[in-house]
C-alpha positions as CSV (number, residue, x, y, z in Angstrom):
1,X,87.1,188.1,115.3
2,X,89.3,190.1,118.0
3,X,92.8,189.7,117.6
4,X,94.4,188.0,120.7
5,X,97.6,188.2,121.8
6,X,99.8,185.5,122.7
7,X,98.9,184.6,125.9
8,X,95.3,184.7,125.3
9,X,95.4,182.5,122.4
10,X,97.3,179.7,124.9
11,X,94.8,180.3,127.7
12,X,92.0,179.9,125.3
13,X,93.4,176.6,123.6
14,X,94.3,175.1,127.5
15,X,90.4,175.9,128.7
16,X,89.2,174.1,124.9
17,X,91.0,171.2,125.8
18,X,90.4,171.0,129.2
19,X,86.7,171.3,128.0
20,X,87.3,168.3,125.9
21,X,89.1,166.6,128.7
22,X,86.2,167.0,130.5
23,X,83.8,165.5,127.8
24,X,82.2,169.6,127.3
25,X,83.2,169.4,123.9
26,X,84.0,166.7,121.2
27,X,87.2,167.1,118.9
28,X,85.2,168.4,116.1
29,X,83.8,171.2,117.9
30,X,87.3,171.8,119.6
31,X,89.0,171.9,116.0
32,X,86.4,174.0,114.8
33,X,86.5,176.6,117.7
34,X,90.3,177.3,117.6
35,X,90.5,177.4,113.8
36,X,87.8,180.3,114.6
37,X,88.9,181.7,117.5
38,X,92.6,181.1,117.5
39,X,93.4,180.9,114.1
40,X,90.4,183.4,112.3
41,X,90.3,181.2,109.4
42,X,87.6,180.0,107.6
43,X,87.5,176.2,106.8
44,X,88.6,176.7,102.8
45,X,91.9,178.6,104.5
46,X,92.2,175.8,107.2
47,X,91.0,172.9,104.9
48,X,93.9,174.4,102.3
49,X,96.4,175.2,105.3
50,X,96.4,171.2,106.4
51,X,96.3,169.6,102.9
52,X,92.7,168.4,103.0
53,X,89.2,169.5,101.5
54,X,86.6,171.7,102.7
55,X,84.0,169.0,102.9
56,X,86.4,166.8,105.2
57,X,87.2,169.3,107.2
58,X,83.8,170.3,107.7
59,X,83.2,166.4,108.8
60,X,85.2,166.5,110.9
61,X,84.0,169.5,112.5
62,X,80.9,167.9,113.0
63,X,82.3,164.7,114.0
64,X,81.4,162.6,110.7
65,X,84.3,161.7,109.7
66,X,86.4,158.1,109.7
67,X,90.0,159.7,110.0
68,X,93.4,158.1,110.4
69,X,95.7,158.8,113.1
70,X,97.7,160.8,110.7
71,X,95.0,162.9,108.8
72,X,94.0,163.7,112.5
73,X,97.6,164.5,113.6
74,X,97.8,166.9,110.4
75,X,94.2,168.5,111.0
76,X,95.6,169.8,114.6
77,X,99.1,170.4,114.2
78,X,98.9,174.0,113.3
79,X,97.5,174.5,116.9
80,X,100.5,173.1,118.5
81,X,98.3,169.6,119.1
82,X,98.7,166.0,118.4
83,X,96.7,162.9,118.9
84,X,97.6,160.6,121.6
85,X,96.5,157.9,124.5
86,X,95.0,159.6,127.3
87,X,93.3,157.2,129.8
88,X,89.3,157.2,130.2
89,X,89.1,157.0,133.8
90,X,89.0,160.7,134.7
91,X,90.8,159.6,138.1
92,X,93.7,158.2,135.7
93,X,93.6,161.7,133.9
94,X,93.5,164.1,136.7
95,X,96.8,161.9,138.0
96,X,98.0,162.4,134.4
97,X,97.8,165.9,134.5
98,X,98.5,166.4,138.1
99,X,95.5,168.7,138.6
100,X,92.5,167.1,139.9
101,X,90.8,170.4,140.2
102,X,91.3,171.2,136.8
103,X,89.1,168.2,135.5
């Protein structure tokens, strides 16, 4: 993994979740690309880093697993996310973000 500075770390989590905005990506596959690309950490050092096991982690990566609000909010807090209520009309969310462009 390339080490990224600062910046690009941010730009790369805002285009992840913009791709998840956009339906591109589910929330496994976003978790699983920034603890790859953001954090370089394998999931036993993520899995360890949040307090859960490997094999939840890697359920959750593949979008198997039945999580709580606050296993979920604990998974993503070390990249500077938490779970919330975004609205599913994408008209709803582009006035939520105030970029209708960007979705």
């Amino acid at each position: 993994m390339k080490n990224l500075s600062g910046d690009e770390r941010e730009a790369l989590l805002l285009a992840l979740v913009q791709a998840l905005y956009k339906d591109e990506i589910t929330e496994g596959m976003l978790l699983q690309r920034l603890r790859k690309q953001v954090l370089g950490l394998t999931q036993e050092q993520y899995a360890t880093l949040v307090g859960i096991s490997r094999r939840t982690l890697s359920d959750i990566e593949r979008d198997k697993a039945q999580l709580t609000l606050t296993v979920m909010n604990r998974v993503f807090k070390p990249l500077g996310l938490k779970v919330g209520l975004l609205p599913r009309s994408r008209g709803l969310l582009q006035k939520l973000v105030g970029d209708a462009d960007a979705l």
